[in-house]
Structures are given as structure tokens and as C-alpha cells.
C-alpha positions as CSV (number, residue, x, y, z in Angstrom):
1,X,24.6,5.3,2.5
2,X,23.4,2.3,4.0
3,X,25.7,1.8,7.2
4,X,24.5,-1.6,8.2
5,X,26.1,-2.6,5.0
6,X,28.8,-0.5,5.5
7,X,29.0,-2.9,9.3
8,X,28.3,-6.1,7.6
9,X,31.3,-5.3,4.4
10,X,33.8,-4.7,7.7
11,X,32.8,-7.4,9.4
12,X,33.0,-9.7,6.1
13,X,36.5,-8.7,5.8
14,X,37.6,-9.0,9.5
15,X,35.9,-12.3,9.9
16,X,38.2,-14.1,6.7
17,X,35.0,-14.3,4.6
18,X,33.7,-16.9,7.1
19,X,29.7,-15.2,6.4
20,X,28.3,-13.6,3.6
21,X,27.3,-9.8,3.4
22,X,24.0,-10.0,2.7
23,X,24.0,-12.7,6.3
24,X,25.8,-10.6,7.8
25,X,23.7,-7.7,7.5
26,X,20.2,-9.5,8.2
27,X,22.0,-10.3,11.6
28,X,22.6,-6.4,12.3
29,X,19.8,-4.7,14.4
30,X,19.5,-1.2,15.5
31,X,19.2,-1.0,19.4
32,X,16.0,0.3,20.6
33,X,17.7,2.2,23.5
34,X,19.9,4.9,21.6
35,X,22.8,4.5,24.9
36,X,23.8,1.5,23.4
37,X,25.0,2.9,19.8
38,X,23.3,3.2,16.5
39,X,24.1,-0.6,15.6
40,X,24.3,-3.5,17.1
41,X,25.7,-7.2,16.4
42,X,24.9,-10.2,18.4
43,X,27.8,-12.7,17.7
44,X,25.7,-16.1,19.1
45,X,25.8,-17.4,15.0
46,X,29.6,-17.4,15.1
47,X,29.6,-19.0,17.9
48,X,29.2,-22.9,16.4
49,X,31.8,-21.2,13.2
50,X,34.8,-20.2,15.4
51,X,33.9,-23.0,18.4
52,X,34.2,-19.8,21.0
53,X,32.1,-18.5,22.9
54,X,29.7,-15.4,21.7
55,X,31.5,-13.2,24.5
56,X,34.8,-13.6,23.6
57,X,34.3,-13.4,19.4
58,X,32.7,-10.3,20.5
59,X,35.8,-9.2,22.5
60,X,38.4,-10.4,19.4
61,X,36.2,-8.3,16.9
62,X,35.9,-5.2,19.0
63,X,39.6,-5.0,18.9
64,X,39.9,-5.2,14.8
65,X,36.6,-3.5,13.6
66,X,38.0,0.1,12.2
67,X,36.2,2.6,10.2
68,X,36.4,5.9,9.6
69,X,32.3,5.8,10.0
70,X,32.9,4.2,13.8
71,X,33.6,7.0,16.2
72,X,33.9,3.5,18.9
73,X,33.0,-0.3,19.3
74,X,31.8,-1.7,22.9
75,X,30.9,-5.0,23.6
76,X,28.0,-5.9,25.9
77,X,28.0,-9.3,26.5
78,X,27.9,-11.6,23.4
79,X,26.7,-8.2,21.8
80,X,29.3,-5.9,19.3
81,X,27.6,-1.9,19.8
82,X,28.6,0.5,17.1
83,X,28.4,3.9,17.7
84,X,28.7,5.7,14.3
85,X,30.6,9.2,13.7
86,X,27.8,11.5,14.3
87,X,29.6,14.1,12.2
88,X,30.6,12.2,9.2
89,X,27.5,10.7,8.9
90,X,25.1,13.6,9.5
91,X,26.7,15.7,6.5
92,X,27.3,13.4,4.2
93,X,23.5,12.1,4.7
94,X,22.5,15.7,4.4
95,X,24.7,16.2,1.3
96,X,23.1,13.1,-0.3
97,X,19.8,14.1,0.4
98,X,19.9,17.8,-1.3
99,X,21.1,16.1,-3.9
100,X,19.3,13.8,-4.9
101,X,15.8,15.4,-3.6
102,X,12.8,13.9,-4.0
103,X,15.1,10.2,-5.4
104,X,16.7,9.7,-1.9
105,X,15.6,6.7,-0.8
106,X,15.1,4.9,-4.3
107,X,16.5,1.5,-5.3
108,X,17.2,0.0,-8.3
109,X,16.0,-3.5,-7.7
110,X,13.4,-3.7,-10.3
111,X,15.3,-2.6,-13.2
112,X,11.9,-1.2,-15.4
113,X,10.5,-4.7,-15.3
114,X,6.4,-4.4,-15.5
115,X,4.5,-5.1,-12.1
116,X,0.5,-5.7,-12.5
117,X,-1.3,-4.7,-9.3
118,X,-5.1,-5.8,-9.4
119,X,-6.8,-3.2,-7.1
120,X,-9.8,-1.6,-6.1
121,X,-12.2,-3.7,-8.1
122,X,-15.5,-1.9,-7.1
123,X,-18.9,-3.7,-8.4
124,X,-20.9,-1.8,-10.6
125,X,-24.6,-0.4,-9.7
126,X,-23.3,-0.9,-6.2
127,X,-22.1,2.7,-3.9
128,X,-18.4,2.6,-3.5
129,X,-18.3,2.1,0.3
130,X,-15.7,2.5,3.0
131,X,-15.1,-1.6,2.4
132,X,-13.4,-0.4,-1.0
133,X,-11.0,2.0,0.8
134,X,-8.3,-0.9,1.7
135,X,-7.9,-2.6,-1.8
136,X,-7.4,1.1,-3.5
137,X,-4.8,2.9,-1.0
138,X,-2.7,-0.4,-0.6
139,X,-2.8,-1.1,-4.0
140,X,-2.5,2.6,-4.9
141,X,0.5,3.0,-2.3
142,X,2.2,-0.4,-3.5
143,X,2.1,1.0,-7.1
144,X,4.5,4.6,-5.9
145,X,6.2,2.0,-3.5
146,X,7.3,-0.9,-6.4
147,X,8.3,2.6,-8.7
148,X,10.2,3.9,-5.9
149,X,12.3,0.4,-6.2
150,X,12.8,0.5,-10.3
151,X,9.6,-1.4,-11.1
152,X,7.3,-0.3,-13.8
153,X,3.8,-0.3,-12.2
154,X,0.7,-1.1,-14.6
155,X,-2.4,-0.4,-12.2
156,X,-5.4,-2.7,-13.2
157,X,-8.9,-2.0,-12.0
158,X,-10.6,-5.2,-12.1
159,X,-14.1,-3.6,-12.0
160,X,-16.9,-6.0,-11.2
161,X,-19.4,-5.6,-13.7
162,X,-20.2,-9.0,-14.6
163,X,-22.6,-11.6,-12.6
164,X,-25.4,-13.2,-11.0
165,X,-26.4,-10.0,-9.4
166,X,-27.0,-7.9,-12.4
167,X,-30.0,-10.9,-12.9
168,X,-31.5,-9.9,-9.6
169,X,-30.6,-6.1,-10.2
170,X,-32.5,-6.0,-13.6
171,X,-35.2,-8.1,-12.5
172,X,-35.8,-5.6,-9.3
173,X,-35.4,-1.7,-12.2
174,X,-38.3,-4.0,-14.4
175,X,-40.1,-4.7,-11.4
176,X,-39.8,-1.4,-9.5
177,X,-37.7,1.0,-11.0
178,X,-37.9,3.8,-12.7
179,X,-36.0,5.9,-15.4
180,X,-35.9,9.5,-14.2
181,X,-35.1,8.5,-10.7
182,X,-32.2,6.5,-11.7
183,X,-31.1,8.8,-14.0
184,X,-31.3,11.7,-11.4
185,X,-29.3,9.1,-8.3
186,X,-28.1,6.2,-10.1
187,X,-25.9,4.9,-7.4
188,X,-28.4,5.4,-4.5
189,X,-31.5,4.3,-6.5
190,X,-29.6,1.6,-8.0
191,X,-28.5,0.1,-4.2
192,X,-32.1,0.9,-2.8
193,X,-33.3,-1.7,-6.0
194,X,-30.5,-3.9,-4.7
195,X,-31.4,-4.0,-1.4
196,X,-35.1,-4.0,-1.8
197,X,-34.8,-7.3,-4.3
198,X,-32.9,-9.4,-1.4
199,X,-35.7,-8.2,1.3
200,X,-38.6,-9.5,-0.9
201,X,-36.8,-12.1,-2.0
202,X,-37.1,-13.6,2.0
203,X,-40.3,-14.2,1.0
204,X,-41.0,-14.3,-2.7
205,X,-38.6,-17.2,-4.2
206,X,-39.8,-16.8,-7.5
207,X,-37.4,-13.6,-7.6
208,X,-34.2,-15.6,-7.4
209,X,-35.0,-17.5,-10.6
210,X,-36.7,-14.4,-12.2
211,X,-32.7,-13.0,-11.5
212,X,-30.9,-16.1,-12.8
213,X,-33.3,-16.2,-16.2
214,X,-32.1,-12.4,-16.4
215,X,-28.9,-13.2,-16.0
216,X,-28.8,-15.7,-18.4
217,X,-30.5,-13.1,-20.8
218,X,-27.6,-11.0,-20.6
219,X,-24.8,-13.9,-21.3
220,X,-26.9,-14.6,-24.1
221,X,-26.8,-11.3,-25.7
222,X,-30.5,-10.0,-25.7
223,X,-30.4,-6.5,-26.4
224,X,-32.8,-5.0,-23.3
225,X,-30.3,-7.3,-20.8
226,X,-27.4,-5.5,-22.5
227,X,-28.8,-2.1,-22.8
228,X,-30.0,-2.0,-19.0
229,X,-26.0,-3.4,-17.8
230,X,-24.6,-1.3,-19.8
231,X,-26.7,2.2,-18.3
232,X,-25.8,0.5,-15.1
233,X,-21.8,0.6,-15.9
234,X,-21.9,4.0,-17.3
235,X,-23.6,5.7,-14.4
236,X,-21.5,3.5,-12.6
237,X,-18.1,4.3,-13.6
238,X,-19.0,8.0,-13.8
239,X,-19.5,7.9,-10.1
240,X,-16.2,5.8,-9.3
241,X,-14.2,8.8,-11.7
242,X,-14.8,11.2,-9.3
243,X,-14.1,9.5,-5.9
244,X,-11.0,8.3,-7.8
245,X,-10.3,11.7,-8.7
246,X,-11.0,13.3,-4.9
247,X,-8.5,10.5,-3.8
248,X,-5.7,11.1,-6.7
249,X,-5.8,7.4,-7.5
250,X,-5.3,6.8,-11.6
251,X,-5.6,3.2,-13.1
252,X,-3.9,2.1,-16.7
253,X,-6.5,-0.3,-17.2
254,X,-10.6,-0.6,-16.4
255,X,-10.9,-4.1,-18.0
256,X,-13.3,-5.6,-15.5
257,X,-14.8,-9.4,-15.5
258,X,-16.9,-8.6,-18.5
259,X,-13.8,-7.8,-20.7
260,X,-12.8,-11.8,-20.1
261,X,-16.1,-13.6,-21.0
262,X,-14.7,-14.1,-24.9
263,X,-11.2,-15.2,-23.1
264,X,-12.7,-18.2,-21.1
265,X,-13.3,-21.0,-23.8
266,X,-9.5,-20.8,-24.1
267,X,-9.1,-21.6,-20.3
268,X,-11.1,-24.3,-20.4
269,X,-9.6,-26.2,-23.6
270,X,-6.2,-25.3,-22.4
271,X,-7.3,-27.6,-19.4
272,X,-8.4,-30.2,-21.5
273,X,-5.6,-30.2,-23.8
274,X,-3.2,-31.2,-20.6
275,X,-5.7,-33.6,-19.0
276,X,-6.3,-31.6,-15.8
277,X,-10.1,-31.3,-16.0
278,X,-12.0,-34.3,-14.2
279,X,-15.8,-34.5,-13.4
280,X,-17.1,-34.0,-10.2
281,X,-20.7,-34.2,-8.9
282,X,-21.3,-33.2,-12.7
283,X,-18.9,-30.1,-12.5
284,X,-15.6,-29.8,-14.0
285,X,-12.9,-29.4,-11.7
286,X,-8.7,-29.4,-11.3
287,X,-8.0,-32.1,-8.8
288,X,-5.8,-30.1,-6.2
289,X,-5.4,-33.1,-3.6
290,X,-1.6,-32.9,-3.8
291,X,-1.0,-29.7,-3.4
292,X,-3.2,-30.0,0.0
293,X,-6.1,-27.6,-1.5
294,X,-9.8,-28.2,-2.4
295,X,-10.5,-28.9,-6.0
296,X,-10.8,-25.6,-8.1
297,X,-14.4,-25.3,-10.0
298,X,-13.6,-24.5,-13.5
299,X,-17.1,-25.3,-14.9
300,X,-20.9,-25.7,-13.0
301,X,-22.7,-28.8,-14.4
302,X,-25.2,-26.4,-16.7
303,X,-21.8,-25.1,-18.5
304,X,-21.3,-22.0,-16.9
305,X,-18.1,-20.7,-16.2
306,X,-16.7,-19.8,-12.9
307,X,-14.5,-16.8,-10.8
308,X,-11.4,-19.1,-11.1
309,X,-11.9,-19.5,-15.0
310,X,-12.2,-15.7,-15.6
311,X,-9.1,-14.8,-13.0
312,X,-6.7,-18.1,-14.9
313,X,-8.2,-16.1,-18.2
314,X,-6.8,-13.0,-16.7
315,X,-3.8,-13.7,-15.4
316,X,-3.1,-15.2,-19.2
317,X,-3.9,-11.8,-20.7
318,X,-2.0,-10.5,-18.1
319,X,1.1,-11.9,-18.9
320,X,1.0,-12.4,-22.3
321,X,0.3,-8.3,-22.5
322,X,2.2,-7.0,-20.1
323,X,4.8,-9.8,-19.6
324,X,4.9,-8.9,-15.7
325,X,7.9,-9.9,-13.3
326,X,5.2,-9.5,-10.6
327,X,2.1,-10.2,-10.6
328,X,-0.1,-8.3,-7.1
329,X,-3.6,-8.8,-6.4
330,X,-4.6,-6.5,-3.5
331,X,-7.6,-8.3,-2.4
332,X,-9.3,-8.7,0.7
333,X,-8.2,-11.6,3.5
334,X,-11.6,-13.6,2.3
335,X,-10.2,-14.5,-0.9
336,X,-6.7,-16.6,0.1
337,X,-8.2,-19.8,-1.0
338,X,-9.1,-18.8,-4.0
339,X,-5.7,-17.2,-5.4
340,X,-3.8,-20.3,-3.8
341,X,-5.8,-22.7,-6.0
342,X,-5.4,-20.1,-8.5
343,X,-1.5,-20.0,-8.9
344,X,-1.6,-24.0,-7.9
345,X,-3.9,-24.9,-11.3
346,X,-1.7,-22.0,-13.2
347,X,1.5,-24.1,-12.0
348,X,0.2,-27.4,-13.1
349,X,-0.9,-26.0,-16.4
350,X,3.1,-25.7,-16.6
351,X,3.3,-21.9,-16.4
352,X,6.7,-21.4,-14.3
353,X,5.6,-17.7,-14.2
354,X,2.9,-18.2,-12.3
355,X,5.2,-18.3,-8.8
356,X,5.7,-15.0,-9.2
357,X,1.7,-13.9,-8.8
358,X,1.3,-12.9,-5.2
359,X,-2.1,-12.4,-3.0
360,X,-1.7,-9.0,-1.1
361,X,-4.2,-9.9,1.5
362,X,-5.7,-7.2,4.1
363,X,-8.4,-7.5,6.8
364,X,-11.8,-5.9,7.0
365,X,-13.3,-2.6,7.3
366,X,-15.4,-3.1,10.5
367,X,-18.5,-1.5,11.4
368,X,-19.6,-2.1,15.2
369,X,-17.4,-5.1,14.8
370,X,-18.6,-6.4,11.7
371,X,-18.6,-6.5,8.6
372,X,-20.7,-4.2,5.9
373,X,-22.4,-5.8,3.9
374,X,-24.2,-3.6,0.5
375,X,-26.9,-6.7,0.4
376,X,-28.4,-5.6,3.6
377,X,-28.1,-1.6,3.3
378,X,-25.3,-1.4,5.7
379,X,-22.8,0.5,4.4
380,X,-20.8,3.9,4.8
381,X,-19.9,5.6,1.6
382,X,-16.7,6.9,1.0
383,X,-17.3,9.9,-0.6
384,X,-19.5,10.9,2.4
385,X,-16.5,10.2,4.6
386,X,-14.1,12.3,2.2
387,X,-16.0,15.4,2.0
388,X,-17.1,15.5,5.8
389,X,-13.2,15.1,6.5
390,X,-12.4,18.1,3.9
391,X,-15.3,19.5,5.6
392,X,-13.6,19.2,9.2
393,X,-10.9,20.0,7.5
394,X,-11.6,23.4,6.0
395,X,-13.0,24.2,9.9
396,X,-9.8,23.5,11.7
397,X,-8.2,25.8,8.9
398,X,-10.5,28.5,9.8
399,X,-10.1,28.4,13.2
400,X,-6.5,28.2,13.3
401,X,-5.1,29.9,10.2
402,X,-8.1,32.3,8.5
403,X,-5.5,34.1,6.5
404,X,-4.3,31.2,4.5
405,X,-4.9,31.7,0.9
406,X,-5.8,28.4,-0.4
407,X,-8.0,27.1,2.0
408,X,-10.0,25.1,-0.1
409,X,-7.0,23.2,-1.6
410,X,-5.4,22.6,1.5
411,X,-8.6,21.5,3.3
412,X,-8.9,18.6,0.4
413,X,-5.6,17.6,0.8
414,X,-5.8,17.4,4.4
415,X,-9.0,15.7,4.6
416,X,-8.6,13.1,2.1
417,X,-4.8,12.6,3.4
418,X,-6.4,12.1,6.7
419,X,-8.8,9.4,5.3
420,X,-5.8,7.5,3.3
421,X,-3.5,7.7,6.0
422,X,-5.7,6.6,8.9
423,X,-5.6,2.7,6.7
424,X,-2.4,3.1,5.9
425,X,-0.9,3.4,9.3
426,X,-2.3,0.0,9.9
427,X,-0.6,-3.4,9.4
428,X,-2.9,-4.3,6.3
429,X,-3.8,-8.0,7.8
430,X,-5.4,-5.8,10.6
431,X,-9.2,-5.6,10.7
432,X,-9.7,-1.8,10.8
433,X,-12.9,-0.4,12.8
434,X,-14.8,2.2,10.8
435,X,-14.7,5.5,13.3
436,X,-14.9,8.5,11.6
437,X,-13.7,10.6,14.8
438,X,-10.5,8.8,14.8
439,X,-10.1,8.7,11.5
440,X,-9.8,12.6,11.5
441,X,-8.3,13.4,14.7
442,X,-5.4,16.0,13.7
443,X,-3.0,14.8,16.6
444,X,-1.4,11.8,17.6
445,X,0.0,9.7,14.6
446,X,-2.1,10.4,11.9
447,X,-2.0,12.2,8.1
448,X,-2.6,15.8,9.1
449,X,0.0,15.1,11.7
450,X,2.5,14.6,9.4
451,X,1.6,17.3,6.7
452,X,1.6,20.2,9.5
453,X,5.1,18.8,10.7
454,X,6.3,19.5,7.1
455,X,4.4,22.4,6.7
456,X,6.1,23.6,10.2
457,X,9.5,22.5,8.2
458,X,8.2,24.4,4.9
459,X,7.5,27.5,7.3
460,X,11.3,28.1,9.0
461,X,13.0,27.5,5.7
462,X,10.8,30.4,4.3
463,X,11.8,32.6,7.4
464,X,15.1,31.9,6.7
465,X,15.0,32.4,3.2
466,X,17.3,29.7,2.8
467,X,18.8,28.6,-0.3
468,X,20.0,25.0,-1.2
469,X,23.4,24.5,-0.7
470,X,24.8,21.2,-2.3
471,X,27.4,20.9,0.9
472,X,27.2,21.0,4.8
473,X,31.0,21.6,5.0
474,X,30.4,25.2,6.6
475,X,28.9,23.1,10.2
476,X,30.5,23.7,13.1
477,X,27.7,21.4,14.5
478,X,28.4,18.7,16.8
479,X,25.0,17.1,15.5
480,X,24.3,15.2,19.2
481,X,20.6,17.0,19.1
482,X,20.0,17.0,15.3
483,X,21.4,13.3,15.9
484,X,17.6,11.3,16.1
485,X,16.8,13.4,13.5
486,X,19.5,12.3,11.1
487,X,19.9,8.9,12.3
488,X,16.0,8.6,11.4
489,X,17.2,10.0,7.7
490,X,19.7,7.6,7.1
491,X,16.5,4.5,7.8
492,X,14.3,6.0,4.8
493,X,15.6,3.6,2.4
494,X,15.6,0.5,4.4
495,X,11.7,1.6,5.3
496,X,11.2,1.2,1.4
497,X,12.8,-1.9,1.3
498,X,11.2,-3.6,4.1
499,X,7.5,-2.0,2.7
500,X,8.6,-3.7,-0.6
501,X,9.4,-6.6,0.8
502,X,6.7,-7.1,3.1
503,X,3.9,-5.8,0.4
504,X,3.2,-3.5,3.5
505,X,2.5,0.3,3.3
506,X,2.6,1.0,6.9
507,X,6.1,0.6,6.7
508,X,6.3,4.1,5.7
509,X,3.5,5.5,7.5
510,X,5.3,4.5,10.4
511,X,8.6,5.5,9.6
512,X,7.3,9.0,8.7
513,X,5.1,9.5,11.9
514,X,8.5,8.3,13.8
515,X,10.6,11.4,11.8
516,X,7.9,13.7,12.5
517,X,7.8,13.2,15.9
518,X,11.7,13.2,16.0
519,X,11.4,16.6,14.4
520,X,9.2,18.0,16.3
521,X,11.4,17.1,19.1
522,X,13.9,18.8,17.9
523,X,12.4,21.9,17.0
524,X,10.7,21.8,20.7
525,X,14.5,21.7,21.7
526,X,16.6,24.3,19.5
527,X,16.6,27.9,18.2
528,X,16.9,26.5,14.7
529,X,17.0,30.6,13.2
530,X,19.4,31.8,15.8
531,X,22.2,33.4,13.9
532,X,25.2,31.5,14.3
533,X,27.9,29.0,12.5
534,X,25.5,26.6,13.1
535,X,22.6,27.9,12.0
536,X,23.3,26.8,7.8
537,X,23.7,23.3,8.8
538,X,20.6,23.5,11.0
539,X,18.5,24.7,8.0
540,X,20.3,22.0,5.5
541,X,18.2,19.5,8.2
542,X,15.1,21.3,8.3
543,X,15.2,20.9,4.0
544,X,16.3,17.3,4.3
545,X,13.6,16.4,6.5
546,X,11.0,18.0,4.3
547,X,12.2,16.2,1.3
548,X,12.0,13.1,2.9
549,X,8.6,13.9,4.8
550,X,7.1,14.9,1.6
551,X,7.9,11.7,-0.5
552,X,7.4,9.3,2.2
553,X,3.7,10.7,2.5
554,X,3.9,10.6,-1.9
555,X,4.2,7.1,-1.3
556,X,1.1,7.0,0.6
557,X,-0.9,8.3,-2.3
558,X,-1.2,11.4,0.4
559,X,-0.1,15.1,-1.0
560,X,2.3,17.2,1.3
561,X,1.0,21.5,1.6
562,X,3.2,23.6,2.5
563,X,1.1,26.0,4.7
564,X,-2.0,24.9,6.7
């Protein structure tokens, strides 16, 4: 149940319908101080309304706010403080959540509709590096998070596999590469080419045009350009399979850039068609002066096609194949110009659809304070980071619990949850600094944290051999010390909501680390197994807590063991 609702529906009919539920409720906060109740409501709105002041509205509705859910009402100030019925409330939010296990918490908002998320979108030939991490567990974690709200999530990896660089990339294999070594490394011999074409290049111009006449070998069609790109994707995508696979990540669609180069001449006499296209320094452009943005580069003067006119020729596909109610591309900070011009020439094109196309932007993955860059060799690969974390890992497991039986399973899941979560946590407009110490430290608020608190939870309710039991009526319970614990419960679903809202994973990292903590409180506090009348409802928490511990961290893309 959501009881700031439940507030804002009494206080709609109290108040003679003066403010709507849905305003009512956005003005309900939940103190930070638990002393001064669960819920709170500052009156200062009503105050222009009723012509009173905010201290005596609060005095008048403290007098006719009744509910069974309200054990009392004070006023503090121009502030109405609810405390709710910590016994009402705490069993039937248990009862709810053994119920409905593992769907506590959803919402029914999106009602199937079909939500794109553009994510990852790793280059080919290129190492997937730590810089690739953000797009893929924000856009993986908004995927569950969308589905968790009655959205249909199509996950589309918009590889990059098309480009100037595969010019300079062919032009360094021809020029220095060979066969057996790629074939034996393709990534890292493929990046050392890379890397080694831009350092000679400093000095030997005549390499930059060498790349561009490859490059323009391979939009024409000739059969070495292909043959070479297409080795180059193959090896590639192999290599992204299984870091993708390590991580649990799965996509619906691989169509990259490539996929769009047939869909473009469309774009561009769609433009034409409704008169949008002008001339520019010999370049064909969409005049953006009036929506306040720079003009949006649809065509170079030699004819070739731009970024813009393969993303308009995707979004197209996009909706025409999908027919999306949403439309999220989790892509880096860096890019914000480019999708606002983006839905601006989609918009004057007269698509009303395109409104509903929003830029999930996130800040850098720092090294040192900067940022890593593949052209100059300074990068950290991800699956280097993953397997020393399962690595770690598989150590701590060792030296703390040798007699587990699946070590090896647990230690991946750990690891790899430690990795995820350690971005997650993070406000996604944060620039994140690469550490790999803190990213696997297994206390404070971080993934293995939160898998050993519901392992912990997994543990007792083994000891106990407890079996679900669809009611809590047998508690004797005054719930005041299981109260955090439950009061953190009843907040799950408005975690979702605000993460969907927001586009913001971190919502429910947050929220989980918080009923971790809570719990761990708790179980610091009380004899949970002690026999007693109380000892049923005690263990009907324990289970509620690991149901919502264990799909708050599903959310995260992050998988919950039961032992570590």
C-alpha cells in the first residue's frame, strides 16, 4: 500500500476537494528524523487557499484527519506529523509481500507498450573498456526497471561498426599487420594497429588520406575493404559475447550503424520533400535557429552522409518497427547536443512522436581525472577488471567460508555484482573515477554488501526451517524494532517509481544499501530465532526483506546467492 496516498486521499476528502490527490501527495515528505512520525505535511500551499495561516490549517486538520492507518496526528508548527499504526501496517506489508514475492513493488504504468533503449554501443576492432561500463548497466538496469513498471523493453545495441576509422584501421593491418597474430588476439592486435596508425600519423600525413581512400573503398563496396571490416566485426562481436555474457547483459537487436547505410537516402529526400534542407558553406543542413540550437549537418559538401542522418534513419526504423511509447538512448553526457538537434529536426519533419525520444545522459569514467581515450592506448579493459574482481572474489570466499560448495559461482556473481553495482550506486550525471580498490571493497555501501546481507537473511530462514505463511495474524509483535525495517519495505515501490521517473538506477541502489543497513541493524539488535510468539512474525520479516533485497539488486542487472 502506498500510505502517502493513503494521507493525500484523506486529506482530499477533509479539505472539500480544495487540491487534487496526485498535489496532495507530491506535497507529502517523509521526515528525516523518525521522532517526528513516518509522514509529514507542510500546510504553507493552503495557506493563500483558505486565507489562514499555515499554523492554524494545521491545527483545524489535525483535529479531522482519522484513519484506521494513523495511530496519531501532531502538529509542529505550520507542519501536520503522521505517525502510522505500526501494527497494521507492518502485517499487512508483510502479508503483501509473501504474496506477491518477487512482483511487490511493480506498477502498471506502462501497460505492455514497447520501450527502445539504445545502449552499450561498443565500436568494433576496438577493446571494450571500462568507458563502455556506464551505457550497458544503466541501460541494462533501465530495461528490468521500465519492465518492473508494465513496459515492454526492446534492448538495441547500436554497435559501432561503421566509419572513418575502419579507413585508418585497414590502412594500418595492410601496412603492418599480420594474419596469424590477429587471428590469435584480434582485439589487442587490432587496438595496437589502432594506436600505432594515430602515433605515425603525427608525422606521416599521407596516412590520414591513405584511411579516408580506404574508407571510401569500403562505402563503395570493393570486396578486400569489405572482407577485412567484416573479419574485424566477427572477431569483434565474438569478444563483446562473452563480456556480455560474464555481465548477464542480453540485447534483442545488434543492428549497428552499418545496418542504416541503405536507410539514409530516405532521410535525406524526406528533408527535401518538406523543404528543411538549406546549403551551408556547401553542406546541407536543417536550419535550427529557432529552436535556439546550431544547425544539424545532414550532408558534407562531397555527399557523404552524417551521425545525425544515420540516428534520424534509426529512430524511423525504430518506430515504424517497434512502434515505441519511449524511445531511451543511454549515451554518454558528450553527446546532449546532438540528440537535442536530433528530436528538434525529427519534430520539424512533423513527427509528434518524436517528444517522446529521451537522451539518458551519464558522466565519464575517469582515469587520474581524465578521460580514456582508446586513440592514445589509455584504456582499462573490462574484462580485466571483471575477472580480477571474481578473482578477489573467489579469495575472500576462501578465507572466510572454505566449505562453501559453489565457490566458483558465487565468486562470479560477487565479483561482477561488485563491478555493476559500484556505477550504479552513483547518480549517473556523476563522473565516476576508475579505482579498482574501491570498486571491490566488500564493506561500506557496495554490491557484495548487499548480497551477504541477503545471504545473512537466506541463512536464518534456513536455521529456522521456516515455511511461508500467507498471514502474520499469529504476531504478538509490537513491531517498534522491526519498525525501520518495515517502514523501509513499504518505500520499495516509490524507489521504482522515482528511478523510472528520474531514468536513474541509483534510486534503487540506494534504497537497497539503506534496507540492508536497516537490517543489519536489526539483526545486531534482536534474537530473531529465540522461540517465542514472536518469533513467526520475526521470520515473516526476515523473508520479506530477502524478497525485496533480491529483486531490488535484479534490477541492477546484479544476481542475489544465497550463501557466500
Amino acid at each position: 500500500m502506498n500510505y502517502k496516498q493513503e494521507l493525500a486521499k484523506v486529506l482530499y476528502e477533509v479539505l472539500g476537494q480544495e487540491m487534487q490527490v496526485k498535489e496532495l501527495e507530491m506535497l507529502i515528505e517523509k521526515p528525516k528524523n523518525p521522532q517526528l512520525g513516518d509522514l509529514a505535511f507542510p500546510c504553507f500551499s493552503l495557506a493563500k487557499v483558505k486565507r489562514k495561516s499555515p499554523n492554524i490549517i494545521a491545527e483545524e486538520l489535525s483535529e479531522r484527519i482519522q484513519s484506521p492507518i494513523f495511530e496519531k496526528v501532531e502538529v509542529v508548527g505550520a507542519y501536520l506529523n503522521i505517525f502510522l499504526n505500526k501494527k497494521l501496517v507492518s502485517e499487512a506489508t508483510i502479508t503483501e509481500i509473501i504474496k506477491q514475492k518477487e512482483k511487490y513493488g511493480s506498477l502498471d504504468i506502462g501497460n505492455t507498450r514497447p520501450v527502445t533503449i539504445d545502449l552499450s554501443s561498443p565500436n568494433i576492432a576496438k577493446p571494450f573498456s571500462m568507458g563502455h561500463l556506464r551505457s550497458t548497466v544503466i541501460g541494462n538496469s533501465m530495461a528490468f526497471i521500465v519492465e518492473k513498471c508494465g513496459y515492454k523493453p526492446i534492448r538495441i545495441n547500436h554497435i559501432g561498426d561503421w566509419g572513418t576509422q575502419f579507413g585508418k584501421l585497414i590502412t594500418a593491418y595492410k601496412l603492418w599487420g599480420e594474419e596469424e597474430k590477429v587471428k590469435q588476439n584480434p582485439i589487442k592486435e587490432l587496438l595496437s594497429l589502432y594506436v600505432k596508425f594515430h602515433d605515425v600519423a603525427e608525422n606521416d600525413h599521407t596516412l590520414i588520406e591513405q584511411g579516408r581512400s580506404w574508407f571510401k573503398k569500403l562505402e563503395d563496396g570493393d570486396e578486400e575493404a569489405l572482407s577485412l571490416w567484416q573479419w574485424f566485426r566477427e572477431e569483434s562481436l565474438k569478444e563483446f559475447s562473452r563480456i556480455y555474457e560474464l555481465m548477464n547483459v542480453q540485447f534483442d537487436s545488434f543492428a549497428g550503424e552499418a545496418f542504416y547505410n541503405d536507410k539514409m537516402d530516405r532521410v535525406v529526400k524526406l528533408l527535401e520533400e518538406t523543404q528543411l534542407l538549406v546549403e551551408s558553406d556547401q553542406a546541407q543542413v536543417v536550419d535550427l535557429t529557432d529552436e535556439g540550437l546550431p544547425p544539424c549537418l545532414i550532408k558534407k559538401s562531397d555527399g557523404a552522409t552524417l551521425y545525425a542522418t544515420r540516428d534520424l534513419a534509426a529512430a524511423l526504423y525504430r518506430k515504424e518497427n517497434y512502434d515505441f511509447d519511449l524511445s531511451l538512448y543511454v549515451v554518454g553526457n558528450e553527446q546532449s547536443l546532438h540528440f537535442k538537434q536530433l528530436i528538434a529536426v525529427l519534430e520539424k519533419m512533423g513527427y509528434s512522436w518524436a517528444k517522446n525520444m529521451v537522451h539518458i545522459p551519464f558522466g565519464m569514467m575517469l582515469k587520474d581525472g581524465k578521460k580514456m581515450s582508446t586513440r592514445k592506448g589509455k584504456v582499462v579493459l573490462l574484462e580485466e577488471v571483471l575477472n580480477e574482481s571474481i578473482t578477489m572474489a573467489r579469495h575472500n570466499i576462501e578465507e572466510k567460508n572454505p566449505n562453501l560448495t559453489n565457490k566458483d559461482v558465487v565468486a562470479k556473481q560477487v565479483g561482477v555484482g561488485a563491478v555493476m553495482f559500484h556505477d550504479l550506486k552513483n547518480y549517473r550525471m556523476n563522473d565516476i573515477e576508475f579505482s579498482l580498490e574501491e570498486m571491490l571493497r566488500f564493506e561500506g555501501e557496495t554490491g557484495p554488501y548487499v548480497q551477504y546481507t541477503y545471504a545473512r537473511a537466506c541463512s536464518i530462514l534456513r536455521k529456522a526451517n521456516w515455511q511461508i505463511d500467507h498471514a502474520v495474524k499469529q504476531s504478538s509483535a509490537s513491531w517498534e524494532k522491526e519498525w525501520k525495517v518495515v517502514s523501509l519495505l513499504t518505500e520499495f515501490t516509490n524507489a521504482i517509481k522515482r528511478a523510472n521517473e528520474q531514468f536513474d538506477p541509483s534510486q534503487i541502489a540506494k534504497y537497497i544499501v539503506d534496507l540492508a543497513q536497516a537490517f543489519n541493524k536489526y539483526y545486531g539488535e534482536v534474537k530473531i530465532l529465540e522461540d517465542g510468539a514472536e518469533q513467526r512474525a520475526r521470520l515473516a520479516l526476515v523473508y520479506s526483506v530477502t524478497i525485496v533485497l533480491k529483486e531490488g539488486l535484479r534490477l541492477l542487472g546484479i544476481e542475489a546467492p544465497e550463501e557466500m
